[in-house]
C-alpha positions as CSV (number, residue, x, y, z in Angstrom):
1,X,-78.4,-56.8,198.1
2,X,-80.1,-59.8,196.4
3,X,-83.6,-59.8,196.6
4,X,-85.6,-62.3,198.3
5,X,-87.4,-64.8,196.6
6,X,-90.8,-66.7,197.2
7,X,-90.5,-70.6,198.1
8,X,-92.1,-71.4,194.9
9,X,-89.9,-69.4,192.6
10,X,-87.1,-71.0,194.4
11,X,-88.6,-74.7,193.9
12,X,-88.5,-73.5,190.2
13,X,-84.7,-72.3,190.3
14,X,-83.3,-75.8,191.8
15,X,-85.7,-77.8,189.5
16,X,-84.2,-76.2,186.6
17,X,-80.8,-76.3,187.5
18,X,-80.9,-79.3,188.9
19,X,-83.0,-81.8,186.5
20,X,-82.3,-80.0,183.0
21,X,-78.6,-79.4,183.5
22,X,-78.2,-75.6,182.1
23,X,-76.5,-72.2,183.3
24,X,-77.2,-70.1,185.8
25,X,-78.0,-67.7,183.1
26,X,-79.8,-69.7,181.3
27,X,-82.2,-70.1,184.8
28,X,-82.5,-66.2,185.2
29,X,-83.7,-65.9,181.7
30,X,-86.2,-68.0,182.0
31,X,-87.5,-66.7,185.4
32,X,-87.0,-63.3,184.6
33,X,-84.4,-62.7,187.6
34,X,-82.3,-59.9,186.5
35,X,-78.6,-61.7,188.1
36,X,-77.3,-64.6,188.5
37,X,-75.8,-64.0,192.0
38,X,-80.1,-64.4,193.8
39,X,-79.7,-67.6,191.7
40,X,-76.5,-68.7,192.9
41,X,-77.3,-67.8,196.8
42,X,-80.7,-69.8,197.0
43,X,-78.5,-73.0,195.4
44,X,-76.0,-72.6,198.1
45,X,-78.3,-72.2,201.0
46,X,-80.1,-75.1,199.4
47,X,-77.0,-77.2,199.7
48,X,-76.4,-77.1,195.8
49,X,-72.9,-77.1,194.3
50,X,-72.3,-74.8,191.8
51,X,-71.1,-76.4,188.1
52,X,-68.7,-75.0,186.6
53,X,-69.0,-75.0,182.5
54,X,-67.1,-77.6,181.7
55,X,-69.5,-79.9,184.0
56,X,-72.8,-78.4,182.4
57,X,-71.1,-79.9,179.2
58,X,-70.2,-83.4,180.1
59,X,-73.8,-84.4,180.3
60,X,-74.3,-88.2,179.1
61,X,-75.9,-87.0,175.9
62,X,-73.1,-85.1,174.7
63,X,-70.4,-87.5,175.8
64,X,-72.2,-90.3,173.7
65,X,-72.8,-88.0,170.7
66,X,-68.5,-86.7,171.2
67,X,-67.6,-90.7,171.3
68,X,-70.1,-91.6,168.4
69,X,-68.6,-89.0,166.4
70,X,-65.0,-89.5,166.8
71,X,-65.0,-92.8,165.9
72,X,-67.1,-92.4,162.6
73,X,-63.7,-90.6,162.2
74,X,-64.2,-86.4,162.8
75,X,-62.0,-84.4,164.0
76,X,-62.0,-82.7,166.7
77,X,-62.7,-79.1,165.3
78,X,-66.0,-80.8,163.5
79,X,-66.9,-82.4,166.5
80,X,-67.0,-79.2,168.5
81,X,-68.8,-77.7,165.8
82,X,-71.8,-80.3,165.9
83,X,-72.1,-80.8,169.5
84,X,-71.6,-76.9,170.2
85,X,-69.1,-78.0,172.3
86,X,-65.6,-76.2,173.2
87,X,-62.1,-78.3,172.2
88,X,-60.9,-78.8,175.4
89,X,-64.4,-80.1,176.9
90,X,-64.0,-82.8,173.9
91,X,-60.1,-83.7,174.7
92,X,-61.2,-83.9,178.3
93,X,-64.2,-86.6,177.1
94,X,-61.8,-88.6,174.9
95,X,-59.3,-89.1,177.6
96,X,-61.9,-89.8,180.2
97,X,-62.6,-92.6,178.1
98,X,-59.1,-93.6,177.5
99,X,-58.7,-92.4,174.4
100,X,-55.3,-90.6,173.5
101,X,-55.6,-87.1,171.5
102,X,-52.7,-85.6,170.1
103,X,-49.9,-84.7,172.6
104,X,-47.7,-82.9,170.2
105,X,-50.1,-80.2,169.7
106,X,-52.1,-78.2,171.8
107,X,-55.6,-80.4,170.1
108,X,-55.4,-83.2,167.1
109,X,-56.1,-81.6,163.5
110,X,-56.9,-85.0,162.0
111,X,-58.5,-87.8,163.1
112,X,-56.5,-91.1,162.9
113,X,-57.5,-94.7,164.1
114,X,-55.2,-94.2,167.3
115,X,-56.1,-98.1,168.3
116,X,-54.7,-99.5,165.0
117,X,-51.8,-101.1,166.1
118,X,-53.3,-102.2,169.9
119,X,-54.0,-106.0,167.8
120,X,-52.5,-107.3,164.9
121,X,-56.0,-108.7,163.8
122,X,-55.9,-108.1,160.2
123,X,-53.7,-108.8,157.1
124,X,-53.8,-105.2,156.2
125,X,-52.5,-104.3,159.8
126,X,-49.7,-107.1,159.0
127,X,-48.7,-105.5,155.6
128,X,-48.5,-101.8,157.2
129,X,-46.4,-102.9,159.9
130,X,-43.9,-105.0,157.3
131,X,-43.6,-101.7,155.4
132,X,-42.8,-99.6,158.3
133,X,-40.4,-102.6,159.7
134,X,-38.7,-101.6,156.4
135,X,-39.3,-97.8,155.4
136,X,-41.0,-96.2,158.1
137,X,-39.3,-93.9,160.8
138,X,-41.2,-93.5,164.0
139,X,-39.8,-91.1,166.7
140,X,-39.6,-90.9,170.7
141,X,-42.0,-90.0,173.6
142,X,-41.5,-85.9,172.7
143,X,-42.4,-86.1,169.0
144,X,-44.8,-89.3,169.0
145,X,-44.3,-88.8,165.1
146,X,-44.6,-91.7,162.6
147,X,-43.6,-90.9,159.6
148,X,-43.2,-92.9,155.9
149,X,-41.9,-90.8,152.8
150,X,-41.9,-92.6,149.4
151,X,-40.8,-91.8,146.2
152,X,-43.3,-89.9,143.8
153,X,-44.8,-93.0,141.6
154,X,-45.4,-95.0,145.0
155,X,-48.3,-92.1,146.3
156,X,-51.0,-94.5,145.9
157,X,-49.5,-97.1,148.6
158,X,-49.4,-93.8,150.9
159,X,-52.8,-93.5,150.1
160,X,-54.2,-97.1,150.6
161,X,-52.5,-96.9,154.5
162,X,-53.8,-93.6,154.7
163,X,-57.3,-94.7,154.5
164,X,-56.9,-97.8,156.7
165,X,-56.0,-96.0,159.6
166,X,-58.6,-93.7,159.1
167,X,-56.3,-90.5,159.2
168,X,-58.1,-87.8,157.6
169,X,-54.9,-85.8,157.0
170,X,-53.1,-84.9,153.9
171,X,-50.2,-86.2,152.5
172,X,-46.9,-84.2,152.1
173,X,-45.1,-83.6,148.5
174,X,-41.6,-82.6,148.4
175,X,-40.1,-81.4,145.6
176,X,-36.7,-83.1,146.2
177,X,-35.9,-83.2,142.1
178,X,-36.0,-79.5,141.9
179,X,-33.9,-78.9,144.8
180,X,-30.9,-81.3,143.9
181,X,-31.3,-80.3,139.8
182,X,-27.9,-77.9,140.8
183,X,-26.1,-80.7,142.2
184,X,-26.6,-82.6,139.0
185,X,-27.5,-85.8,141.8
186,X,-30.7,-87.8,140.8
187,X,-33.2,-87.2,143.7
188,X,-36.8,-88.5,143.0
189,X,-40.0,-86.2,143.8
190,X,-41.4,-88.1,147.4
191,X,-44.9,-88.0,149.4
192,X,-45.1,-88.8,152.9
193,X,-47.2,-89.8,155.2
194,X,-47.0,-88.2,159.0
195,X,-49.0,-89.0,162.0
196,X,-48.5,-88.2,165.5
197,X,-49.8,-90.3,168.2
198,X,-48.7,-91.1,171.6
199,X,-50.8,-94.0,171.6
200,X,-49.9,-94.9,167.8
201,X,-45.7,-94.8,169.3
202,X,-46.4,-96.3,172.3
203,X,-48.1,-99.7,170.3
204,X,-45.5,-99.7,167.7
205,X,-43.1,-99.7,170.3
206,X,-44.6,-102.9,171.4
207,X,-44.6,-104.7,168.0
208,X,-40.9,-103.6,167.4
209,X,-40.6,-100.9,166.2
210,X,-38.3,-98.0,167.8
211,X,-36.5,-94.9,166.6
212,X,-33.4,-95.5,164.9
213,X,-34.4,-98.8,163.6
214,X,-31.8,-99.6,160.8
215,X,-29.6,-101.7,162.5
216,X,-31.3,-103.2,165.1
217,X,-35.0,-104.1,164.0
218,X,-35.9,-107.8,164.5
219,X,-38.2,-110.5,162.7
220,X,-41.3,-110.5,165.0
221,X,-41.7,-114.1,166.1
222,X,-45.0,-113.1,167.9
223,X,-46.9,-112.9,164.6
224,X,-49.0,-115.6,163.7
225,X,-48.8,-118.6,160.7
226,X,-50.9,-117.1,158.9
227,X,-49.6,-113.4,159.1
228,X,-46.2,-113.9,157.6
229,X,-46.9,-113.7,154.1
230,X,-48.6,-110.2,154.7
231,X,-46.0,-109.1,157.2
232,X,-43.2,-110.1,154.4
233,X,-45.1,-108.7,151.8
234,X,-45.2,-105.1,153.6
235,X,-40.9,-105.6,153.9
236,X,-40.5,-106.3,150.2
237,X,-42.8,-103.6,148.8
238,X,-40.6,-101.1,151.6
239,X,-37.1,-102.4,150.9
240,X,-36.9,-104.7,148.1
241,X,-37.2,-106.0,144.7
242,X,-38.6,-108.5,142.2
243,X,-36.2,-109.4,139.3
244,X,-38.4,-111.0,136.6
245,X,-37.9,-114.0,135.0
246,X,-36.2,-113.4,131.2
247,X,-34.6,-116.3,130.5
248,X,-31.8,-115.5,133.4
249,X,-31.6,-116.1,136.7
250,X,-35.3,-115.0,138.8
251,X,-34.9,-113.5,142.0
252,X,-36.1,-111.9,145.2
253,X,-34.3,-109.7,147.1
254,X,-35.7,-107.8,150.8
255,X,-32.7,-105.7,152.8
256,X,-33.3,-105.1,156.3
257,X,-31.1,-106.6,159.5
258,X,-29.5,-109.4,160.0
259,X,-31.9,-110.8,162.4
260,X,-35.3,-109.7,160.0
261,X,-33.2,-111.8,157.4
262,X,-32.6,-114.6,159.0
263,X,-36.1,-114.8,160.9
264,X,-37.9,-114.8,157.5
265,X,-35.3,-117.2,155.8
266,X,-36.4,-119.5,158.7
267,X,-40.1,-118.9,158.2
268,X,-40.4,-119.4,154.4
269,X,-38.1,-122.2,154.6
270,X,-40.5,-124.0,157.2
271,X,-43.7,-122.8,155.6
272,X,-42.9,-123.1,151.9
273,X,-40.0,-125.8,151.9
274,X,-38.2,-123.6,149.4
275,X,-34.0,-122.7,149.8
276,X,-33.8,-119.4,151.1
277,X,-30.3,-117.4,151.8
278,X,-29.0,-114.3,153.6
279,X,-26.3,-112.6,152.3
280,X,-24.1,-109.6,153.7
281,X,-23.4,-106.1,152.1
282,X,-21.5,-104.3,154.9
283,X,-24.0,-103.7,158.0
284,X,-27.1,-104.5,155.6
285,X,-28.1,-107.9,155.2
286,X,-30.2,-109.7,151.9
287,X,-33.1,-112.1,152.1
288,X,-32.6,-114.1,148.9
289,X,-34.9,-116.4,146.6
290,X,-33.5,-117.7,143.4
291,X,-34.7,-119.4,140.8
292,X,-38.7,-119.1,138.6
293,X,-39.8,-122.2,140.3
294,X,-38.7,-121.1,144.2
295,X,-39.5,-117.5,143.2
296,X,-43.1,-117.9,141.9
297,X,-43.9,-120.4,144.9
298,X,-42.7,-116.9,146.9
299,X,-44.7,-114.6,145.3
300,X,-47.6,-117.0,145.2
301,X,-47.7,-116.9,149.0
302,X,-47.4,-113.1,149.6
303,X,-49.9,-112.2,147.2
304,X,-52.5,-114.8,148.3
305,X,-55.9,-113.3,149.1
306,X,-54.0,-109.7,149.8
307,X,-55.7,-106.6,149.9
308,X,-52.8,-104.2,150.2
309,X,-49.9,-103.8,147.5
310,X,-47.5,-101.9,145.7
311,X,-49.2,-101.9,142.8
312,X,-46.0,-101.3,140.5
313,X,-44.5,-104.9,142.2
314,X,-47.6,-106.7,142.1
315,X,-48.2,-105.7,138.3
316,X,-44.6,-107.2,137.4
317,X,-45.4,-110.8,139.6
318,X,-48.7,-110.7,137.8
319,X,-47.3,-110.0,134.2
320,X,-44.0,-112.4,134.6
321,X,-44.4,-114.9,137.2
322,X,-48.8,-115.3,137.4
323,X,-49.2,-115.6,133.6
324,X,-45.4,-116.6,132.6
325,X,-45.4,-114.2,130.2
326,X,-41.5,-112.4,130.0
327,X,-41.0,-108.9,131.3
328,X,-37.7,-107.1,130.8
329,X,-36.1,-105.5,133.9
C-alpha cells in the first residue's frame, strides 16, 4: 500500500508537477518518495490528469526552440539532439504547426525549404522551376520524390539549387561512363539532385508540374511580366542550346511541348518585338531565335540582373554575343 502523505508534502507534489512541467520521477526524486504510484494517487484524488511524455515535452519553450531551429535549416536528428528531445515529439511539433516532414520515410534525414514552391516570389524560384519544367522528374503522392540528374560538368548548377532550397542533403554521382564503356555507347558521368516532399509535390503540382511531364507540360501563363525571362532562362539551361555567332547563322534553340513553345514564342514576341518560331521534330517541338541581332536581344533579357545560371551557357553569351568577340561551336 502507498503511504500516506502530509497535506504539505502533497501541496509540494501538485506544485511541482503542475507549475514546472516535469515527470513523476523527476517529483519523487526531489521529495525523496521512494515510487511514483503515492505520487500519481494524490494527483488523481486531486483531480490532476496524468501527462503522458510526449505532453511533458511539448512545453512552449521547446516547441519555440524545435520551430527556431528547423527553420535556420537542422535536421531533425540535430534538432533532437539540442533540445533533448525524441524524433517523433519533433515530427509531431512540426506538423502541429503545419509543417510537412518527410512522408516517404519513417523521419526526414535532411532538411529542405519544404515552402519553396508555396509563392513564386523570387527570380531564383522562377529559374528552378524553368529547369525542372524542362529536366526535372517529380513523382506521385507514394514517392513525393523530385528528382533532377545532370550530366557530370553541370554539378555546380545542382549545387547552386541545392543551396537555395536549403536542402542539406548530398548530391548523388553515378558512374554511367563506366557502366556503358562495354557497350561502346557514349554515356556521360551525371549528379543528381533528389528530394522528397509531400508538401514540395503537392506545390509543384500546382505550378505545372506532374509526373510524366514530356508531352504534356504547359507554358505557365500565371507567371508574372517580369518572371519570364528567369522562368525561360531555367528552360534553356535544362533543354537547350546557344549556337554562337561565327560568321553563320546565330541561334537559340529550347525543346519542350508544343504548348511551352508556343507560350514562350508568344511572350518574347510581345515583350521583346523580336520573330520567334516553333518548329516540329516528331512529338518534340523547338522554340527558335535566329539571327546575332534577335539572338543577343534574347540573351540580353534572360541574363538581365540574374543570379542563377549555367555557367557553361552563360560563359559562351558572355564571350560571343556580350563582348562580340567570335567563339567556335
Amino acid at each position: 500500500m502507498p503511504k500516506k502523505l502530509d497535506n504539505d508534502t502533497i501541496q509540494k507534489i501538485i506544485n511541482m508537477y503542475t507549475t514546472e512541467n516535469i515527470t513523476l520521477e523527476e517529483v519523487a526524486k526531489r521529495l525523496n518518495i521512494h515510487t511514483t504510484k503515492v505520487i500519481s494517487k494524490y494527483l488523481r484524488l486531486n483531480g490532476i490528469k496524468i501527462k503522458n511524455r510526449t505532453d511533458l515535452t511539448r512545453t512552449q519553450n521547446v516547441i519555440e526552440q524545435v520551430l527556431t531551429l528547423h527553420k535556420d535549416g537542422n535536421t531533425i536528428e540535430k534538432i533532437s539532439n539540442i533540445v533533448k528531445v525524441s524524433y517523433p515529439t519533433i515530427v509531431g511539433i512540426l506538423r502541429d504547426n503545419n509543417i510537412e516532414t518527410c512522408v516517404h520515410t519513417r523521419y526526414r534525414k535532411y532538411f529542405v525549404d519544404e515552402n519553396y514552391f508555396e509563392h513564386l516570389d523570387t527570380m531564383n524560384k522562377c529559374y528552378v522551376l524553368g529547369f525542372l519544367y524542362s529536366d526535372g522528374t517529380i513523382g506521385n503522392e507514394k514517392s513525393n520524390r523530385l528528382q533532377l540528374v545532370l550530366q557530370e560538368r553541370d554539378k555546380e548548377i545542382l549545387e547552386k539549387i541545392r543551396e537555395d532550397m536549403k536542402f542539406t542533403g548530398p548530391l548523388h554521382f553515378r558512374n554511367s561512363s563506366k557502366n556503358n564503356e562495354k557497350e561502346g555507347r557514349c554515356v556521360q558521368d551525371t549528379w543528381g539532385l533528389e528530394i522528397v516532399s509531400k508538401k514540395i509535390r503537392i506545390d509543384l503540382a500546382k505550378l505545372g508540374m506532374e509526373p510524366n511531364k514530356t508531352f504534356k507540360i504547359k507554358y505557365p501563363d500565371f507567371i508574372t511580366e517580369n518572371q519570364h525571362s528567369h522562368f525561360l532562362r531555367g528552360v534553356l539551361d535544362g533543354d537547350g542550346h546557344i549556337t554562337p555567332y561565327n560568321g553563320h547563322m546565330a541561334e537559340v534553340i529550347i525543346c519542350g511541348t508544343y504548348d511551352l513553345c508556343q507560350g514562350a514564342k508568344r511572350v518574347v514576341e510581345s515583350l521583346l518585338n523580336i520573330r520567334c518560331y516553333v518548329h516540329s521534330v516528331g512529338n518534340i517541338y523547338n522554340f527558335c531565335v535566329y539571327g546575332k541581332n534577335q539572338v543577343t536581344t534574347f540573351l540580353n533579357w534572360i541574363y538581365k540582373d540574374a543570379e542563377m545560371y549555367l555557367q557553361r551557357k552563360y560563359d559562351r553569351y558572355m564571350t560571343d554575343y556580350y563582348t562580340n568577340n567570335s567563339l567556335s561551336a
